[in-house]
C-alpha positions in Angstrom: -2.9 12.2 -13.6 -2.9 16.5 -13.7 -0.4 16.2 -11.0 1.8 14.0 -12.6 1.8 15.5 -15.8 2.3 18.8 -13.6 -0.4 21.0 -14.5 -1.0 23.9 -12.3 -4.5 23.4 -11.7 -3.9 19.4 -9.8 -2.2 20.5 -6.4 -2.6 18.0 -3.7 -1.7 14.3 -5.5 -1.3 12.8 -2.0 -5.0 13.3 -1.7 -5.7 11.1 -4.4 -3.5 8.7 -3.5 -5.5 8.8 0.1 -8.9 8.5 -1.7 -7.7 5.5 -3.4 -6.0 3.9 -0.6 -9.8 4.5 1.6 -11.3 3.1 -1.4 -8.8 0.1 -1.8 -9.1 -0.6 1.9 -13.0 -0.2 1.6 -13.0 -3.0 -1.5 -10.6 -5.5 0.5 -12.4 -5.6 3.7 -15.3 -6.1 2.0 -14.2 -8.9 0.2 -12.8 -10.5 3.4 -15.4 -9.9 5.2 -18.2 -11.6 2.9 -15.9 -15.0 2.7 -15.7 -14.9 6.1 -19.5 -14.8 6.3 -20.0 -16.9 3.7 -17.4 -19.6 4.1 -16.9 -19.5 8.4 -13.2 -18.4 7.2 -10.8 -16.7 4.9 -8.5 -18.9 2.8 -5.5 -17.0 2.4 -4.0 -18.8 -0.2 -6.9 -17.5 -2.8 -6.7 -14.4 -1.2 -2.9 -13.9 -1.9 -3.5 -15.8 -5.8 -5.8 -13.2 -6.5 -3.2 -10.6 -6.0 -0.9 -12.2 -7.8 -2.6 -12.7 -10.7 -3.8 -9.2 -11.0 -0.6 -7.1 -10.4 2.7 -9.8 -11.0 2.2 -10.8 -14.9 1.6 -6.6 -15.5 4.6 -5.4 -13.5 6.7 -7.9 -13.8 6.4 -7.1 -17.5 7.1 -3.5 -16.8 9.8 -4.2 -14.9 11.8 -6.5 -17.3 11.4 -4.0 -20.1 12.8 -1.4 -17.8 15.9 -3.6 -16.9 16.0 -4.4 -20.4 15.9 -0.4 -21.4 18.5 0.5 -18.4 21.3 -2.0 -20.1 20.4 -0.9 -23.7 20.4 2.5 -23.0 21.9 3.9 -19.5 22.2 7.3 -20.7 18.4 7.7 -21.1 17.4 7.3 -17.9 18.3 7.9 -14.0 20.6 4.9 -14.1 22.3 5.4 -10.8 19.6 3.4 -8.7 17.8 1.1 -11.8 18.9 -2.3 -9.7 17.5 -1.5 -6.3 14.9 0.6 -7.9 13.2 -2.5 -9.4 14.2 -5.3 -7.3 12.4 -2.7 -4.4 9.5 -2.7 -6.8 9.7 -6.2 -7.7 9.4 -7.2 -4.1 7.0 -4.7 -3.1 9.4 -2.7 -0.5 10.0 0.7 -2.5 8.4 2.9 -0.4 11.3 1.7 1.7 13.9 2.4 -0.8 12.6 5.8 -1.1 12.7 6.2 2.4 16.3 5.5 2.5 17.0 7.9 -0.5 18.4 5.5 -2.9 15.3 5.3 -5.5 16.1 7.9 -8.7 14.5 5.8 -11.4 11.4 8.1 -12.1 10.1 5.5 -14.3 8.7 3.7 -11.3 8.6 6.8 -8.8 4.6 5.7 -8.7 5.6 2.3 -7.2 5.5 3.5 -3.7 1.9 3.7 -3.4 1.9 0.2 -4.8 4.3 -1.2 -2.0 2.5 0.3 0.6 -0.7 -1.3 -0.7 1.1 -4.7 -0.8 2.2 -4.5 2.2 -0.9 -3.5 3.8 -2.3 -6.6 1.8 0.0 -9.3 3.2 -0.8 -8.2 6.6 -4.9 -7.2 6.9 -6.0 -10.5 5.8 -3.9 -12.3 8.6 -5.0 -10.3 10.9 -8.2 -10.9 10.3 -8.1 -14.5 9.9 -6.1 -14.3 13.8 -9.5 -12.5 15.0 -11.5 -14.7 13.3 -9.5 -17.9 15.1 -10.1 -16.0 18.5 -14.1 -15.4 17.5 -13.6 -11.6 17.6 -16.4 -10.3 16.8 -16.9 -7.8 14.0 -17.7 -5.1 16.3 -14.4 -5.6 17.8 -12.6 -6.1 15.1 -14.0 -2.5 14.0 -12.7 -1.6 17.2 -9.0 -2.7 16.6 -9.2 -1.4 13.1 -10.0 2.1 15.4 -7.1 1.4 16.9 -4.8 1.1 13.8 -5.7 4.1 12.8 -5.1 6.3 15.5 -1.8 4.0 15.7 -1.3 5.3 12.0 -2.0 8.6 12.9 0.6 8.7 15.9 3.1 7.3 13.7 2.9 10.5 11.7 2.9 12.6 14.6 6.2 10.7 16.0 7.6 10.9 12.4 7.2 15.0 12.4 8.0 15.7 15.5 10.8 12.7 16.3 14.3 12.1 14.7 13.4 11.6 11.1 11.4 14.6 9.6 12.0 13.8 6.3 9.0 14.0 3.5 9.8 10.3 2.2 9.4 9.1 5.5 6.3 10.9 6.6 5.1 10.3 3.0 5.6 6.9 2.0 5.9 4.4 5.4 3.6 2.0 5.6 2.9 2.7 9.6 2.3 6.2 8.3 0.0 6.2 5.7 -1.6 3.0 6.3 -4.3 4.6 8.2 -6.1 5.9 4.6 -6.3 2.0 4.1 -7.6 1.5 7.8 -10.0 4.2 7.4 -11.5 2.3 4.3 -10.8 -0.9 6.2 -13.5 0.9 9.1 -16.2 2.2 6.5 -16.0 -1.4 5.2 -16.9 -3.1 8.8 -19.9 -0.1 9.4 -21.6 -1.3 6.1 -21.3 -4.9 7.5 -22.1 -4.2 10.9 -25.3 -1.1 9.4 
């Protein structure tokens, strides 16, 4: 929160954003990977309501208000962008829009972590569920998880040293910070496997 409010003394807010993503990744895989002891399986459809439920009613509040705010009063805000701004936030894809350069709204500048997060979600708990069907075992599973990390981790090193060197892009791609996630994701399958 010191970086955002831009205090001096918080340097480094993509740091924070990396401890929560470990964290977040830590929590999910956690949760996955008890159901999957528990129940032989993870039922997606819970999975996918339980995210719903705790993020949709909240933002899609916010994001009314702020569509609401934009027509009322255009001159207030960064109007340029407001529509793809929160139809990008609305369908969890504005680390993308960022990425192309078309988010201004500052208002929701925050939302790429929250994309990245949700798309990170739609995907880990298929994959899992595809090495559960093939009766990978978790120690292998830890070992693809490996695997997506270092993929991660090549994606940045392709993004800095390929054709698009840009901050957003390095920053805010899924392939490239989605290795925070996986790294939480891997601490998650040591406490199961310790």
């Amino acid at each position: 929160m010191a970086f955002h409010a831009e205090l001096s003394i918080a340097q480094g807010g993509y740091l924070g954003v990396d401890v929560f993503f470990v964290l977040s990744g830590f929590l999910i895989t956690s949760l996955l990977l008890e159901e999957l002891r528990d129940r032989g399986r993870i039922k997606l459809v819970h999975f996918y309501a339980r995210r719903a439920l705790r993020l949709l009613p909240a933002l899609a509040l916010l994001l009314v208000a702020l569509g609401l705010y934009a027509l009322w009063r255009p001159h207030q805000i960064e109007n340029q962008t407001a529509g793809t701004d929160i139809i990008g936030t609305a369908f969890y894809v504005f680390n993308w829009v960022l990425v192309r350069g078309g988010a201004r709204l500052r208002m929701l500048s925050h939302a790429w972590s929250l994309s990245i997060e949700e798309q990170f979600y739609l995907l880990w708990p298929l994959t899992l569920v595809v090495l559960a069907r093939f009766h990978v075992s978790r120690k292998n599973m830890a070992l693809v998880t490996v695997a997506g990390v270092a993929a991660s981790l090549m994606a940045r090193v392709v993004v800095v040293h390929g054709l698009d060197r840009t901050t957003p892009r390095l920053n805010v791609g899924l392939d490239t910070r989605g290795g925070a996630i996986l790294v939480g994701c891997l601490l998650a399958f040591g406490f199961a496997l310790g």
